[in-house]
N, C-alpha and C positions, 0 to 999 in steps of 0.2 A: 504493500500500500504506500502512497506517496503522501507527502506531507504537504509539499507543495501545492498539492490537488487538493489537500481538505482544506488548507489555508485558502486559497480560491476561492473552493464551494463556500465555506461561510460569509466568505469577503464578500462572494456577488448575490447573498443576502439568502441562500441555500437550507435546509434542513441537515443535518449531518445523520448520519445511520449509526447505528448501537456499535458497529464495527468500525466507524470511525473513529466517533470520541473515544473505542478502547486504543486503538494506534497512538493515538493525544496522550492518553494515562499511560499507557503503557509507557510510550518514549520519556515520558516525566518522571518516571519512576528508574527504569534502569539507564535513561540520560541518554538514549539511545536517540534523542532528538536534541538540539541544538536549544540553548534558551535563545538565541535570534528567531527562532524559528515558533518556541512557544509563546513568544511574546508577541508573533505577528496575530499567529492564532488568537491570543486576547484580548486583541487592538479588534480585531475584525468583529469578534464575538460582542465586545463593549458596544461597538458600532453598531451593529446589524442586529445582534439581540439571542436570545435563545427560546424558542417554543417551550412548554411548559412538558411535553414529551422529551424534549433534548437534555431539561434542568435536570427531570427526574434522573434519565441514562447516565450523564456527568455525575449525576451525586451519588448513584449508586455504583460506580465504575471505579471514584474516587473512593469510597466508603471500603471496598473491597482490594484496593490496589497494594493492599498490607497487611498485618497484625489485624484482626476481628477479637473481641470480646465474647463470648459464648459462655452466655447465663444461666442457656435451657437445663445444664444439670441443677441450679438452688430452688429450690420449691416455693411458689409463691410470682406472685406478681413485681417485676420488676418495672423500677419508674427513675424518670432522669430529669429534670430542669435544663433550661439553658437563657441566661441574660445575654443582652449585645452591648451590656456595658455602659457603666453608669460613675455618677462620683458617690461615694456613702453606699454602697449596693453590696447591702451584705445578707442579703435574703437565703441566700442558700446555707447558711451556717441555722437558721431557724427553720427553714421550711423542709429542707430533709430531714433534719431530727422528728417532724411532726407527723412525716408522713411512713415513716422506720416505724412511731412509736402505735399508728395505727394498722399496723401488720405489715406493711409495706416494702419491699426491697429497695430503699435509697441507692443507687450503682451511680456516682455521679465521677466522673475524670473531667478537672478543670483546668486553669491556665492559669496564667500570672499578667501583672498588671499590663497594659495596653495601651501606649498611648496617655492620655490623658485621665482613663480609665482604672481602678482598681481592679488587682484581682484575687480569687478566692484563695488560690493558694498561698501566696504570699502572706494572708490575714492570718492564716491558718498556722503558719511558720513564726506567725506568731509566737505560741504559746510555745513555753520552754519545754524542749523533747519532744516536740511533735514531727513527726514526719508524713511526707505526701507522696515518697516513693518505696513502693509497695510490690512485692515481686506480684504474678498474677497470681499465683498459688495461695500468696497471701491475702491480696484482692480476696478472690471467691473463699475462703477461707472468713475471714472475716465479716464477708456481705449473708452467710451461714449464721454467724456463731450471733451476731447483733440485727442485720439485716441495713446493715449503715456503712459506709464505704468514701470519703473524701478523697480522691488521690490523684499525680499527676497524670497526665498523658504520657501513653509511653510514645518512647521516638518511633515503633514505628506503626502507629496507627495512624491511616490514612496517609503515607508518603506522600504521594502525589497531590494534597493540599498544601502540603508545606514548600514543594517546592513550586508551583504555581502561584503558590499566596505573596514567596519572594520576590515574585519578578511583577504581580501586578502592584505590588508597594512603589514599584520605581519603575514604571509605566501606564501611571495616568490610568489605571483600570481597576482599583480598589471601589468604583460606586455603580460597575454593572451589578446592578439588583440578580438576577439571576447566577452569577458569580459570588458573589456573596453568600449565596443563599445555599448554595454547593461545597463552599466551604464550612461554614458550619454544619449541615443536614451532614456531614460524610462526615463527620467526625461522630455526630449522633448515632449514626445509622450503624459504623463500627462497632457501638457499645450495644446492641441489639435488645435496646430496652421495647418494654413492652406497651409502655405509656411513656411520652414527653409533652410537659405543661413550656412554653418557648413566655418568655419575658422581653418584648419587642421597647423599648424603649422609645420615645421621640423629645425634642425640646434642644435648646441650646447645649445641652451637658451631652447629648447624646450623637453615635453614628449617624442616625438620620434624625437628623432636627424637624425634616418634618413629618405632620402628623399623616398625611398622605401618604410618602413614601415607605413610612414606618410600616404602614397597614398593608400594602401592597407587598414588604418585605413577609411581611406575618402569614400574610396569605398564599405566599409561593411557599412560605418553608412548611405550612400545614398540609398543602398540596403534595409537598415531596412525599413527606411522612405516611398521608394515605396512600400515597405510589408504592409506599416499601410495606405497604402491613402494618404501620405504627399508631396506635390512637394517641391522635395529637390535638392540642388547642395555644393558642397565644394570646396571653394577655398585652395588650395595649396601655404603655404606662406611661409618665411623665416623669422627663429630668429636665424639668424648668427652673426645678432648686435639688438640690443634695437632698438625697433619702435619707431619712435621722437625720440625726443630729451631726453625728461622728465620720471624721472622713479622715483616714489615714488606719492603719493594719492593728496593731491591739487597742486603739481606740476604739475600733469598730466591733473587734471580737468581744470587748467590754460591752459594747450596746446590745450585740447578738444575744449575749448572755444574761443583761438585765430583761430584754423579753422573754429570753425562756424562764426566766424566772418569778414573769408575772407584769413585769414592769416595761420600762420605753416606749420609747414614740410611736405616736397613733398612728404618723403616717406609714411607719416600717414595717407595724402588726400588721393592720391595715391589705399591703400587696402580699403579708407573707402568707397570711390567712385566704386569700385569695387565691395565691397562687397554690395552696395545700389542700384547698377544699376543689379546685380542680384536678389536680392527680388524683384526688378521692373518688373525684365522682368518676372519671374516666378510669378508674382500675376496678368502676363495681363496687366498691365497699359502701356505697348510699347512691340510692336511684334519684335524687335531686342534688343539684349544689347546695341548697341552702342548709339540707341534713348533713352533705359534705365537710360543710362550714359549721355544724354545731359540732361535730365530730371535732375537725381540728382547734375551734377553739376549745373545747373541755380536756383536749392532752398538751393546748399550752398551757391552761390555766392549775391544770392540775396536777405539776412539773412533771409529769410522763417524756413527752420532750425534751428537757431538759436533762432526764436522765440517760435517756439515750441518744445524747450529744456528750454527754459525760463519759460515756460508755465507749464512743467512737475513740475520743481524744486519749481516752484511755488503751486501747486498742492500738491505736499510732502511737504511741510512745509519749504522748503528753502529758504535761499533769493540768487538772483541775482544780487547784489551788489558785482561782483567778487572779486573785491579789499580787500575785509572781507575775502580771503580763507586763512586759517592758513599761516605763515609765520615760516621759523626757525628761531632760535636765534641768527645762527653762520653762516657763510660761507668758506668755508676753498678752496683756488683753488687749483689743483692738474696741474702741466706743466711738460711738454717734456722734458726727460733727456737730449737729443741729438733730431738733423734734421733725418726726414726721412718722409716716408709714414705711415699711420697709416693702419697695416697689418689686425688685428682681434680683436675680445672682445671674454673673457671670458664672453659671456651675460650670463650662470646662475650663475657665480662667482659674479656678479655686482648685482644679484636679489638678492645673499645670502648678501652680504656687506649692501644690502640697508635695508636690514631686521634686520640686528647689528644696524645700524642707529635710528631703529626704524620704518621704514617703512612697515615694514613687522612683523608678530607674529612669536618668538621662541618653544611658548606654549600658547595655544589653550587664555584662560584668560590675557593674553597681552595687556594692550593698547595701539594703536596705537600712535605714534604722524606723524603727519598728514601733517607736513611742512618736513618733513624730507627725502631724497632723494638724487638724481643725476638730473644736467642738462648737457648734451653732448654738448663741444661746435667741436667736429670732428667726424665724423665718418668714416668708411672701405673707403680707396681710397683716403683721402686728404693729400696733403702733409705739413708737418709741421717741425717748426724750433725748435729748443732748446730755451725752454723756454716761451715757445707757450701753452698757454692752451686747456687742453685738457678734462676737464670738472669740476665741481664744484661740493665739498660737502654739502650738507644742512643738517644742524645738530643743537644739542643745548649741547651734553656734547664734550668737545674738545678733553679727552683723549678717547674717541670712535672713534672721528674723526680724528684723530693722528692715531688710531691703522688700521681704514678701509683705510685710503690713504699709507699704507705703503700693505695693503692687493691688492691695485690698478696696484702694480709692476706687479704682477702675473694674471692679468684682461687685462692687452692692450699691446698688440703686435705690437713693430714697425720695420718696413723693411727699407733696402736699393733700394732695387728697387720699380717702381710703380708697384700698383696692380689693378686689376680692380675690382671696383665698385660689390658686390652681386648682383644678381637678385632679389628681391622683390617676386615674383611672380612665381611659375613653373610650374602650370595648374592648369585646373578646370576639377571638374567632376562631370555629370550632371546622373540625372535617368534616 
């Protein structure tokens, strides 16, 4: 088969055949094609598009072009989440434990932070002894013994996402919706879960800031999902401000933790609840969401959840001695120039600030530190006076945090009149 010819047929706006995208995966994987060559192929496809029969073949082409996860020997129902990334987005540290504790098999393999974005694992690395690499014997071993599993991606599930995802980073093709949508689903589709609840984000903090694209994103990767066997659904969420409070890695496993424990912010229970009483209802365990939803709120309220997140951390080598999660060295608060309402956040200007902090990687070999962050003490809609705090720096060099609180002018927007509260939430979309 020629390469040249399918770069072509896509170019001159063509359908491609299951045996061509495999030649594409294939060549991606044992490099048996040239990245000049898969990069034209990505240029043509951004351009020209993919049919929703081509996303599917792609993603399950990809999904298989490596390492598979294979659950069918644990008994029971396996379920997986996935966010597209957010700032404060620590939903999966409560919403797996919730759905473990209602019989559930949690199997989730995550990533690390992204961009502007935080990520699970890294949160998770948090806690002292905890680990996220986990042989797979250990994996199923443990998704057995508790039915809860946090770990990272191994290197080689899905190859051929990883090396397609490097070259459209530095060619202008990271916003084909359809590409996109292939790279994640194939990483999903490897974990052979048997439920995936997807957390589509939109707003300035988010990959797709808008609420249009966001939903059209939601709806190809539900699409794939029912292609491959998977009962799927996507919630449609808002990042027009930081989720919680807390933004930065054991800050945020500290908030994760006051929820299971009864407590934290309404906005975070809120989608976690939401997003855990749809794995419910889509694994069968209650024939409505809203019985879904009394379900997961009675195993957070009645630390069930929380026990088995204690159980997980315990299991990876962590301790549950919270009070041990890194601490920074410094706290620096940042207040209100003047009274008013507090209008908007720059939420990806507050993820890139938290990553100056240290919270986040500049370059890839980075180390984190771990206490270092933001706590919100306002967010969209409150009204506030001069000289009214408006959230805390957590840090340990001062002239970083001298430079990021002067970068905070151009992060929070305050009005004279009141404003109303965001919505949370703007749909779901089911298969």
């Amino acid at each position: 088969m020629n390469t040249v010819d399918i770069i072509a047929k896509k170019r001159d706006g063509f359908s491609l055949s299951e045996s061509e995208l495999a030649h594409i995966v294939r060549g991606s994987v044992d490099r048996s094609i040239p990245d000049y060559q898969l990069a034209a192929f990505l240029m043509a496809g951004r351009i020209r598009g993919f049919s929703l029969e081509e996303t599917i073949r792609l993603t399950l082409l990809m999904a298989h072009s490596g390492e598979t996860m294979d659950l069918s020997g644990i008994p029971g129902i396996k379920v997986d989440k996935h966010s597209t990334g957010g700032v404060g987005d620590k939903t999966s540290l409560v919403v797996m434990p919730i759905i473990a504790a209602a019989g559930l098999i949690g199997a989730k393999m995550s990533g690390r932070g992204l961009g502007h974005t935080g990520g699970t694992l890294d949160k998770l690395e948090s806690i002292p002894g905890f680990s996220t690499s986990l042989s797979k014997a250990a994996f199923l071993r443990q998704l057995e013994e508790i039915g809860l599993a946090i770990v990272s991606q191994s290197g080689e599930l899905a190859p051929a996402d990883k090396t397609l995802y490097a070259l459209r980073d530095v060619t202008a093709t990271v916003d084909s919706l359809p590409l996109i949508a292939a790279s994640i689903m194939s990483k999903k589709l490897a974990m052979a879960a048997d439920v995936l609840v997807l957390d589509v984000k939109f707003g300035n903090g988010a990959m797709l800031p808008a609420l249009e694209d966001a939903g059209k994103l939601a709806a190809l990767m539900v699409d794939i999902a029912k292609g491959a066997g998977i009962k799927a659904s996507a919630v449609l969420s808002s990042m027009e401000q930081p989720l919680g409070r807390a933004i930065g890695n054991a800050l945020e496993v500290r908030e994760a933790v006051s929820l299971l424990q009864g407590e934290g912010p309404d906005d975070l229970r809120e989608l976690c609840l939401t997003l855990a009483a749809e794995q419910i209802f889509l694994a069968g365990l209650r024939s409505t969401v809203d019985s879904a939803r009394k379900l997961a709120e009675g195993l957070l309220q009645s630390g069930q959840a929380y026990e088995r997140f204690c159980a997980m951390v315990r299991s990876q080598g962590g301790s549950v001695d919270f009070a041990l999660l890194p601490r920074a060295e410094q706290i620096l608060e940042y207040r209100a120039s003047r009274e008013g309402y507090l209008a908007g956040f720059d939420t990806a200007g507050l993820g890139r600030a938290a990553i100056l902090l240290g919270a986040g990687r500049q370059k890839k070999e980075d180390r984190l530190d771990f206490g270092a962050g933001f706590v919100l003490a306002r967010k969209i809609g409150e009204r506030v006076q001069a000289g009214d705090l408006l959230l805390e720096i957590h840090g340990h060099d001062p002239a970083t945090m001298a430079a990021v609180c002067r970068e905070l002018d151009s992060c929070i927007r305050l009005t004279d009149s009141p404003i109303e509260k965001p919505s949370l939430i703007e749909g779901m979309i089911r298969g």
